[in-house]
Backbone bond lengths (Angstrom), bond angles and torsions (degrees), N, CA, C in turn:
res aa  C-N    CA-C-N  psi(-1)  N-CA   C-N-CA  omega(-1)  CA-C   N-CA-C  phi
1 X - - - 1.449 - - 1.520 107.77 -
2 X 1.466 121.09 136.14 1.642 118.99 -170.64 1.782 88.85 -112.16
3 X 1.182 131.72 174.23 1.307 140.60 -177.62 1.867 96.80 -168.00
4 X 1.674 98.24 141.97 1.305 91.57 -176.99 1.693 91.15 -107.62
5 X 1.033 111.06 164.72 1.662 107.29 -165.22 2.284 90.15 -119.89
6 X 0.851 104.85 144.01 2.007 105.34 152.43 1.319 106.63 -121.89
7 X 1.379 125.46 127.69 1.369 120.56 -167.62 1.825 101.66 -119.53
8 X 1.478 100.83 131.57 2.198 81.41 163.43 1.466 78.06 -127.82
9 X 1.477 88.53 162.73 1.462 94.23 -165.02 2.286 82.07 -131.55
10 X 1.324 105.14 130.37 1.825 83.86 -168.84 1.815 81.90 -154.65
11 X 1.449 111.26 -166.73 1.678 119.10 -146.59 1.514 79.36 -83.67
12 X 1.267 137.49 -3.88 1.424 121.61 -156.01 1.723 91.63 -121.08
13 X 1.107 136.32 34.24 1.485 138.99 -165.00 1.348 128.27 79.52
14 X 1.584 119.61 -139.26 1.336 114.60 172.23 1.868 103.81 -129.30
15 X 1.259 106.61 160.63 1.427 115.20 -167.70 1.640 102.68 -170.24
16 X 1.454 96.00 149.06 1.699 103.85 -162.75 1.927 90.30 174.92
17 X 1.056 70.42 -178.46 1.726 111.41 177.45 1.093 123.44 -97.78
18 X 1.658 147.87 135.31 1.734 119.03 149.66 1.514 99.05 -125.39
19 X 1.554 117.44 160.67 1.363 121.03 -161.75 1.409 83.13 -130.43
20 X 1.383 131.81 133.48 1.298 130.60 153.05 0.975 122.84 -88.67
21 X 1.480 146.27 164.53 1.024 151.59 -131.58 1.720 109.20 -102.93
22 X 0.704 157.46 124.31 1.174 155.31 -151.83 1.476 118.96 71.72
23 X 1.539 115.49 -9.03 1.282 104.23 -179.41 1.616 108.37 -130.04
24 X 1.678 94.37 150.66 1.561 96.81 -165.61 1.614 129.57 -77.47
25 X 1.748 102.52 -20.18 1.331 117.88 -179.40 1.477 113.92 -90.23
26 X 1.005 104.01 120.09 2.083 113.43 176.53 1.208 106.21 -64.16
27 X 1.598 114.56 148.59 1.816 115.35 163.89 1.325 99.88 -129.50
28 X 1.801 82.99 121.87 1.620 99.20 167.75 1.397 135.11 -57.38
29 X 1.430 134.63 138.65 1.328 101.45 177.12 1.392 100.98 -133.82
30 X 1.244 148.13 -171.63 1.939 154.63 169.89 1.358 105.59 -141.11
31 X 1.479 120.09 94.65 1.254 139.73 150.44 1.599 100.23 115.57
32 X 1.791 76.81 176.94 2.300 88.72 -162.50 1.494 92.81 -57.27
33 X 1.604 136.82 -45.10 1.303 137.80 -135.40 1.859 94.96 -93.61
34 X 1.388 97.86 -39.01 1.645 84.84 166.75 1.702 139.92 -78.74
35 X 1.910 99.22 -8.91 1.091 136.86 179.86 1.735 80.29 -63.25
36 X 1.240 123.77 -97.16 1.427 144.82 -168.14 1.398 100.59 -17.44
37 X 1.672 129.96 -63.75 1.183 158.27 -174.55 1.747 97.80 -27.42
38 X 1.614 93.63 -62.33 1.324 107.64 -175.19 1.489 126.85 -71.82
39 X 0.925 131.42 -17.91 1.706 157.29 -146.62 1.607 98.64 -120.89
40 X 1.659 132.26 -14.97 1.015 156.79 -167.68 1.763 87.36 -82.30
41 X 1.397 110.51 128.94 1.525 130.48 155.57 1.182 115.17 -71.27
42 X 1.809 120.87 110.46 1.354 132.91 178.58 2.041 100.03 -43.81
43 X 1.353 110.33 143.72 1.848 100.03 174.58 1.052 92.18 -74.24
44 X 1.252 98.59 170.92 1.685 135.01 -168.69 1.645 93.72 -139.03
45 X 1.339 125.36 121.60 1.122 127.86 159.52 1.848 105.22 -40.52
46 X 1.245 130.62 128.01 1.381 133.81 159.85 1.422 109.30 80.08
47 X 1.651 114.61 15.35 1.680 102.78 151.33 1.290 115.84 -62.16
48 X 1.689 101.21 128.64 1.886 106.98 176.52 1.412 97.70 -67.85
49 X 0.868 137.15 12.69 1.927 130.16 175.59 1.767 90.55 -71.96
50 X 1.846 117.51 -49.41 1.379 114.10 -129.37 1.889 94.91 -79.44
51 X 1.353 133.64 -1.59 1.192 143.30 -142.93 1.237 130.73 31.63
52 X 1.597 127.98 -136.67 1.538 107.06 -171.77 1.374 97.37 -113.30
């Protein structure tokens, strides 16, 4: 999965947008931890990531 990121980086943290790849609407996010939040792979029933 590619994601294009817009980053401002200003006295109040960082804040931006990310657009994933196939899709046309951006999600905003406010800060690194909500950055992550977003950048996070929706589950999938039976990803071997999730274990047993």
């Amino acid at each position: 999965m590619r994601f294009v990121l817009d980053l401002e980086y200003g006295a109040d943290g960082v804040r931006g947008q990310v657009t994933r790849q196939g899709c046309d609407r951006p999600e905003p996010f406010h800060g690194w931890l909500d950055l992550l939040r977003v950048l996070e792979e929706p589950y999938i029933r039976g990803n071997p990531w999730d274990g047993p």
